[in-house]
N, C-alpha and C positions, 0 to 999 in steps of 0.2 A: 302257459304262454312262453315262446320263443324270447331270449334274451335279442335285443338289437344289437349290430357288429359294435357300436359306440361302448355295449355295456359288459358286453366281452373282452373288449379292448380295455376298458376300467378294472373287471374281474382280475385280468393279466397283469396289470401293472399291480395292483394291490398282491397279488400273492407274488410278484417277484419281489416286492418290498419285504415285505413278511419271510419272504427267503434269504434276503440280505440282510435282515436284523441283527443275527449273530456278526457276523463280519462288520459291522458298523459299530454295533455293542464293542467286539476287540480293539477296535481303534482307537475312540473314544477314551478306554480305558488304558492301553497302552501309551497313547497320548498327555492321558491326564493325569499319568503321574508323575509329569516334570514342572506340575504344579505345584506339588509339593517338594519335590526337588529347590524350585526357587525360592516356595516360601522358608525352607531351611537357613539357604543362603541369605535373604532379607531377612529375616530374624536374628539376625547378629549385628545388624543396626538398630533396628526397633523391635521389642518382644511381640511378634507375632504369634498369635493363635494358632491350636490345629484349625480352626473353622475358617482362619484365616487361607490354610493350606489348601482347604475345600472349597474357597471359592477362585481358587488357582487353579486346582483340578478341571474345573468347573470351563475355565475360560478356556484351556490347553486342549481338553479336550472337542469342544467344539470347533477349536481354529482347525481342530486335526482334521473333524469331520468335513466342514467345509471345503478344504483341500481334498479332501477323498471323490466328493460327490462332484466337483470340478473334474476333476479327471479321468473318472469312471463315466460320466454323464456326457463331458465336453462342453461344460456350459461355462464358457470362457469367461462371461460375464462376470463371474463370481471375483475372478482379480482385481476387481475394483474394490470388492468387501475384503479380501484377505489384506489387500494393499492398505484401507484406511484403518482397520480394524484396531493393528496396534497401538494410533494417534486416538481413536477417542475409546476405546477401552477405560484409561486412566478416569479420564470426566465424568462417563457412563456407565459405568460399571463399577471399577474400582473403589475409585471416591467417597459416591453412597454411602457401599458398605460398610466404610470406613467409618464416615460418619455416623454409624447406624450402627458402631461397637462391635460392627463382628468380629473384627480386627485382634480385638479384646480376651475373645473368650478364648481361656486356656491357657492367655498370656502368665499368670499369675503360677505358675509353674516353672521350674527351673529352667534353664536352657539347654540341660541332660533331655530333661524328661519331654519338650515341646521335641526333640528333632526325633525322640526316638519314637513320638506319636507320629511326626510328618515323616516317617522313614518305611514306617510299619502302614502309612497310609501307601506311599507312593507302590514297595514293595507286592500289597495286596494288587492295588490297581492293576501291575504288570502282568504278575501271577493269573489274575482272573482276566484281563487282555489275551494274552497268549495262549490262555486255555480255549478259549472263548475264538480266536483265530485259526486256531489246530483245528478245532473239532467241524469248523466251519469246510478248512478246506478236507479232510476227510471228511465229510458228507459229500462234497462237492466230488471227488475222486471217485467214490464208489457212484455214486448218481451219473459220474461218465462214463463210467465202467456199464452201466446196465444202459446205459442209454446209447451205446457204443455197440451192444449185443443185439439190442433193438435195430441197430439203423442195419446190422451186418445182416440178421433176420429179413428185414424189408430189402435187400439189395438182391438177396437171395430169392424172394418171393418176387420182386421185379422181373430177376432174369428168366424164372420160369412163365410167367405169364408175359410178360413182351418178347421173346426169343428171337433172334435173328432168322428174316425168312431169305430161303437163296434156294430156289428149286425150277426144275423145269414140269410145267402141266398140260399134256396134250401140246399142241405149238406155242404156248408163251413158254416167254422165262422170266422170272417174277421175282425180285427182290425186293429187302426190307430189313431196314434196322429203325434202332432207336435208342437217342443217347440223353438217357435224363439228368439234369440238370443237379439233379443230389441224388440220393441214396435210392427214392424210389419216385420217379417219375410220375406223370398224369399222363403220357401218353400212351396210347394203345395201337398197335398194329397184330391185322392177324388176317388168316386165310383158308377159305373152307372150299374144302374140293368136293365136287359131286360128279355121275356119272360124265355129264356133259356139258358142263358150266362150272365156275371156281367165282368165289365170292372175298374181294379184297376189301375189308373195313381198317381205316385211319383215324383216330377220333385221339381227340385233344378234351382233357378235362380241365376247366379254370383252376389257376393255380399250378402249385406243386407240393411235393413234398409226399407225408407218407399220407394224409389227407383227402389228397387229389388222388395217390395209388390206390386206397382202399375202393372209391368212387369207379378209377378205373377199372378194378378188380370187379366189381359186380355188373360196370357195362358188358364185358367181356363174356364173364356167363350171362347174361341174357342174350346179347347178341349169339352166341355159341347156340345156347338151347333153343331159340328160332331157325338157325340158319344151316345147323344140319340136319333139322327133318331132308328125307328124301327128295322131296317135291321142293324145295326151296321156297320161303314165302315170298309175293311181288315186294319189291322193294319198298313202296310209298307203302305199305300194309306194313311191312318189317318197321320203321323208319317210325309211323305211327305207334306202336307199339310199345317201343325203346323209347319216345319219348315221353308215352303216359307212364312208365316207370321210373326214371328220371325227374319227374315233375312232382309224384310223388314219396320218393323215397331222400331225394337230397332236400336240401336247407333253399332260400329263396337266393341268395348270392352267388348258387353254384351252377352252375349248365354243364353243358360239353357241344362239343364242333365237331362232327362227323364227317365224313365220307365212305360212301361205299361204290365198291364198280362192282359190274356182276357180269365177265365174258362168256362167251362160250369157246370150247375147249380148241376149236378150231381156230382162233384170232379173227375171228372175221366180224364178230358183235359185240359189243359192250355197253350196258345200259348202268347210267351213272346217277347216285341220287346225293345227297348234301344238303346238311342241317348245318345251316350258321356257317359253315368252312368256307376256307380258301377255295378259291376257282381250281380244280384241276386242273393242270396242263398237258394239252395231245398234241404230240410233235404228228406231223400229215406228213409221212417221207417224199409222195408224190408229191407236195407244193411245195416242202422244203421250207416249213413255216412252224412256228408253236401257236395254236388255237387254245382260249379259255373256257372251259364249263363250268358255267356259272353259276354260283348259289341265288339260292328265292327265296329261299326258307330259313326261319329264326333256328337257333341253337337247342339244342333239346333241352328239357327241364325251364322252359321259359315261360309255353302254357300250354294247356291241354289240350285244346281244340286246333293247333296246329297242322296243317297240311303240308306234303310231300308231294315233290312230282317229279321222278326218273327222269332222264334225259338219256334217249336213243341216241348211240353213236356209231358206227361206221369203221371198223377198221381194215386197215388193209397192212400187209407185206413192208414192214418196216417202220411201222409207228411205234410210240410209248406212250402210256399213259403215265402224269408222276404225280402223285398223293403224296402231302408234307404239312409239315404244321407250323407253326406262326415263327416258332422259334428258331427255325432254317432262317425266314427272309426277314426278320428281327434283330440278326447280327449288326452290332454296330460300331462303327470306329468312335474313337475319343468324341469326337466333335457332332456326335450324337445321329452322321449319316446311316442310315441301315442299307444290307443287303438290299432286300424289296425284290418285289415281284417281277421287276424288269429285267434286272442281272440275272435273278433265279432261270428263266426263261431263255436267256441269253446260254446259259450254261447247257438246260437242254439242248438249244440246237445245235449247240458244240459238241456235245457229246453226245450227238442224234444214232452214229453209228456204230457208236459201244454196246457192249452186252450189257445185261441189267443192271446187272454187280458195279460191274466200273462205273456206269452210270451212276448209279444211287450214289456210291462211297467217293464221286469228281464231286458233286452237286453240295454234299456235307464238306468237304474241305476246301471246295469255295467260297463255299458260306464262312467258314472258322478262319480262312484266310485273310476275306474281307475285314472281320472283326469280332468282337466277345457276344456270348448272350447268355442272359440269366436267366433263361426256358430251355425245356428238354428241345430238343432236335429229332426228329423223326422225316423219313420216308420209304416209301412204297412205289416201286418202277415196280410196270408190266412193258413187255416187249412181244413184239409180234416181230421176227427175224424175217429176212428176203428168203435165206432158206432152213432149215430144218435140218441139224443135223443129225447124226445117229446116235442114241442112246449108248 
């Protein structure tokens, strides 16, 4: 039985705990021996105990802790505790004890021999604090270090399966990048040429990180191993496919958002299909307008009986087609406006007469101009140019 996100989320927190135990251990302990530092100095009014010094230890170091897990945590809250903490100590704590002899024991000892126990108490304390704090952050050091070799690995494995596309096919000219968000992305862009048709898939996997890359990584070979057979399979047949793979192989929390177009090599047809995604947009150079192709169908990995249906398009002598993912019209200023699908669109028809290239790379620094986003960034122009020029 599958763990629920809640119990993952508990998993998480319990072994980051468990990871922070030493580092909390050295504090605690480097803290707590100015407990006995004090009870040295108060035993020169009244013969204090070492047990006396232990339960100073005792107190110093959790005030320590308390201030640690405030500021590491952010739980502001806690200023109320450290703030009264010293006022009823005495009452609560202290006092008791007192009454209760602990005070006592060991009193009966010179006042050589009680400081040289509270001296050898506090001394250990630091010794084993310090030791206990070293080792903590080397662990921590080497675990950045491999976790550093890791992330450099997945950036690398990123760039070769997302690659930058910028080529011309028969009459289109066809760009594509893609800027993830950390070290290895969830999105996927890619492009399969055949005799007489080229096939441009954009898919967005939920999430990011190296999580969503791996996800992305096996969309990619499956979509690959369908869509360069020779014969190319129909779309809504491909689309079907990829998504009983998906529905099967990830977790129930995960999906992905596809698009695919599928031209022929002439620019004159293009038939579009779309799981879950954004509307495609076709600039119509004759109307001098951006038209939307609109999604009907759920995200892949959502369920299995799911249906596809292409959408025949029409092109002519000066159109684009522009594939992108949430994370372009996501961008947002402070005040939490986004980009959005209006501006994005706007942008196309501003930049209806550029090549692909300038296209794609106006539309991304539109976007980053308008404002930040915490999702990868990807898009895919196709062009269909007024004329053709020579290789």
């Amino acid at each position: 039985m599958n763990p629920t996100p809640a119990q993952r989320r508990r998993g998480l927190r319990g072994r980051h705990a468990a990871s922070e135990a030493p580092l909390y251990a050295g504090i605690f302990m480097v803290f707590a021996s100015f407990g006995s530092l004090i009870a040295m100095v108060m035993g020169g009014a009244e013969p204090w105990g070492w047990l006396a010094g232990a339960a100073g230890c005792v107190f110093s170091g959790m005030n320590a802790l308390i201030w640690a897990h405030m500021f590491s945590r952010r739980r502001w809250w806690l200023f109320l505790v450290v703030g009264v903490l010293p006022f009823i100590a005495g009452p609560l704590y202290f006092n008791p004890l007192h009454r209760m002899g602990v005070f006592e024991v060991g009193a009966a000892f010179s006042p050589f021999v009680r400081r040289v126990v509270l001296a050898t108490m506090g001394v250990t304390l630091i010794s084993c604090g310090f030791t206990l704090i070293i080792w903590y952050v080397t662990r921590r050091e080497r675990q950045a270090a491999a976790f550093g070799a890791e992330l450099d690995v997945a950036q690398r494995l990123h760039a070769a399966l997302v690659p930058e596309v910028d080529r011309r096919v028969g009459a289109l000219e066809i760009f594509g990048v893609s800027h993830p968000s950390s070290e290895m992305g969830g999105d996927l862009i890619d492009i399969v040429e055949r005799e007489s048709q080229v096939d441009l898939v954009l898919a967005d996997v939920s999430g990011h990180g190296v999580g969503a890359g791996v996800v992305m990584a096996m969309v990619k070979a499956a979509e690959r191993m369908r869509l360069t057979r020779p014969e190319g399979p129909p779309l809504d047949g491909f689309l079907t496919d990829l998504n009983r793979l998906v529905t099967q192989l990830t977790s129930p929390e995960m999906f992905v958002t596809l698009a695919v177009a599928r031209l022929s090599l002439d620019g004159q047809r293009a038939e579009v299909g779309l799981a879950g995604h954004l509307p495609v947009l076709h600039w119509i150079a004759s109307e001098k307008r951006v038209a939307r192709i609109e999604n009907a169908s759920l995200p892949l990995g959502i369920t299995l009986d799911e249906r596809f249906a292409p959408q025949i398009v029409t092109i002519s002598p000066g159109d684009a087609l522009v594939l992108y993912t949430d994370g372009l019209i996501e961008s947002s200023r402070p005040d939490g406006e986004q980009f959005g699908l209006v501006r994005l669109a706007a942008e196309v028809a501003r930049l209806a007469d550029a090549p692909a290239r300038a296209m794609g790379e106006g539309l991304i620094r539109a976007a980053r101009a308008f404002g930040g986003s915490g999702d990868d960034q990807s898009v895919l122009v196709v062009r269909a140019p007024y004329h053709r020029s020579d290789p």
